[in-house]
N, C-alpha and C positions, 0 to 999 in steps of 0.2 A: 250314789254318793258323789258328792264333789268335791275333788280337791284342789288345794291351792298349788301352784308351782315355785319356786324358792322363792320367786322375785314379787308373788301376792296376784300374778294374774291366772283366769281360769285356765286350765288346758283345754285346748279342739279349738278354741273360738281365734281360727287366724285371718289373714288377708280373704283366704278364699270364700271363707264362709263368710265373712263380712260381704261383701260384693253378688255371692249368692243371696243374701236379704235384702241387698238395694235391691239385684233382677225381681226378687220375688214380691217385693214390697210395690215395686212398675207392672208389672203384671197385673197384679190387684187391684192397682188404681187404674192401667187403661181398661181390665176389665168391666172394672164399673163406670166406665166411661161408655165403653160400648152400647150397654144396656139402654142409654138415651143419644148418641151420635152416631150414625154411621156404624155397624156393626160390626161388617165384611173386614173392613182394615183396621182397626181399632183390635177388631176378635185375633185375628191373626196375630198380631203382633203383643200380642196378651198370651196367646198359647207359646208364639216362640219364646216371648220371656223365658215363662216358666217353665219353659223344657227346660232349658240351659240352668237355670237356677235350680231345678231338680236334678240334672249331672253334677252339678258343680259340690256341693254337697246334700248331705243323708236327710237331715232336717227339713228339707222341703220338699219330700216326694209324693207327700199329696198335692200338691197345688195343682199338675195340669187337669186335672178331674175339674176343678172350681171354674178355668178358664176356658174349660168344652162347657161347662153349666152355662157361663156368662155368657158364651156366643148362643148356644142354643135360644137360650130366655132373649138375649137380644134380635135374633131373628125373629122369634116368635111377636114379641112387643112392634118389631118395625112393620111384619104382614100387617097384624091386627092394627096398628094407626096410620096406615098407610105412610108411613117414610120412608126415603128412600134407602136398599141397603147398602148404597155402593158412598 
């Protein structure tokens, strides 16, 4: 159930979590970036997002599962069309 706080705004939704959903929401997007540029640096920096925005708060702790998928499927798409990984 959710409650209001005196002043009409939700509770839990503060600075941190806000910031934790930009990291997570960059993650997502370099992730799917990966999948067609450059893998290798694109992947990494899609997983470190989303470590940090799964520290930072509870809401996003599945994500770095999604950004080991995205590097995987990306290495796998760059073998197979010969691009290069780097």
């Amino acid at each position: 159930m959710i409650t209001a706080s005196m002043d009409g705004r939700r509770p839990g939704r503060g600075v941190v979590d806000t910031l934790a959903g930009l990291f997570a929401s960059s993650a997502l997007f370099f992730g799917l970036i990966a999948l067609a540029y450059r893998p290798v640096p694109v992947s990494v920096a899609a997983i470190l997002l989303s470590l940090v925005a799964a520290g930072m708060s509870e809401r996003y702790r599945r994500l770095p599962p999604v950004s080991s998928i995205c590097f995987v499927a990306g290495m796998a798409i760059a073998v197979v069309t010969g691009n290069p990984l780097w």
